[in-house]
Each structure stands twice: as C-alpha cells, then as structure tokens.
C-alpha positions in Angstrom: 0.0 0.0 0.0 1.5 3.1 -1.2 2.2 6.1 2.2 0.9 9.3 1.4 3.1 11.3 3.4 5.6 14.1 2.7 8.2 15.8 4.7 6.9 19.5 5.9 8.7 22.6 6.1 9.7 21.8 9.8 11.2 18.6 9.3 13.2 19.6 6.5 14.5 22.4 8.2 15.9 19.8 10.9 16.7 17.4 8.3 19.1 19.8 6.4 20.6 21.0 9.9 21.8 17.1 10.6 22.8 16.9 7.4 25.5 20.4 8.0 26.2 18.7 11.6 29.6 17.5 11.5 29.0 15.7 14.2 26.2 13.9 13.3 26.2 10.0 12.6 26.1 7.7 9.9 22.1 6.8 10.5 21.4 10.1 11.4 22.8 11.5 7.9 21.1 8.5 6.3 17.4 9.3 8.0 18.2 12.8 6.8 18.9 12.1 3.7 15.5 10.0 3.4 13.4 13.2 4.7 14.7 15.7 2.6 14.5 13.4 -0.5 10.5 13.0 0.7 10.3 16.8 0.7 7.3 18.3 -2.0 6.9 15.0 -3.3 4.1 11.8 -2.4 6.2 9.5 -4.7 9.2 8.4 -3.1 9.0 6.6 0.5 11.7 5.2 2.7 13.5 2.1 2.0 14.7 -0.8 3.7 17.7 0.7 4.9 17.0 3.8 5.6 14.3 3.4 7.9 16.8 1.1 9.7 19.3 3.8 10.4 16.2 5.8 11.4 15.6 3.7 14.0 18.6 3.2 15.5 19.1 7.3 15.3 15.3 6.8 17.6 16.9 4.3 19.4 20.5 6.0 20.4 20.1 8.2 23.9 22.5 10.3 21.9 20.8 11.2 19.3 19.7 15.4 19.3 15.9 16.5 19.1 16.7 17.5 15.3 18.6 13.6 14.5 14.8 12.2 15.9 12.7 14.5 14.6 14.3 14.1 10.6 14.7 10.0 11.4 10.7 10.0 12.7 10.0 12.1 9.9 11.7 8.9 7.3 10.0 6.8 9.4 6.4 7.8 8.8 7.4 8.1 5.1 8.4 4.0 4.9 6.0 2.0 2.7 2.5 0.5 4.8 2.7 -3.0 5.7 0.0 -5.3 6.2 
C-alpha cells in the first residue's frame, strides 16, 4: 500500500541541519537524507535501509531532538505494511 506522506517545512529544516552537523552519525545523515529526498513530493518513501538507520538514530540516547525529529520524519514516510 502506497504512504501518502511528505516531509513539511519543519522537518526539512531539521533534516538539512543534521545533514550540516559534523558531528552527526552515519544513521542520522542516512534518515536525513531520506526526509529531505521525501520533501514536496508523495512518490518516493523510505527504504529498507533507511528506515533502519532511522531507528537506531530513535533508538540511540545520543541522538539530538533535530537527528529524531528528521529520522521519525523517514520513518512515517516508509511504505504501509499489512
């Protein structure tokens, strides 16, 4: 089933701002990535292993608000599963 979702102004913002964060990891430059590709566009959704290095961004205590916010922003974006 195809996800309708795109990535809003607010989560690119936060996207892009990982993504400049030198400091930033792997995953979190990966989910990123995902969101901004996702931004003003319904057609392309997360894949396999980006929403992977979303979650571990979600699951890492170390991860900054803006690392969660873009990697929960790829992981709304990842295909429906039933």
């Amino acid at each position: 089933m195809a996800n309708r979702e795109q990535t809003g102004k607010a989560a690119a913002s936060k996207a892009a701002k990982v993504l400049r964060d030198p400091g930033a990891s792997k995953a979190a430059k990966s989910a990123a990535a995902s969101t901004l590709t996702q931004r003003g566009t319904q057609l392309e959704q997360t894949g396999k292993a980006a929403a992977s290095a979303a979650a571990k961004v979600l699951g890492d205590p170390k991860s900054t608000p803006a690392q969660k916010s873009a990697a929960a922003s790829a992981l709304t974006q990842r295909a429906n599963r039933k």
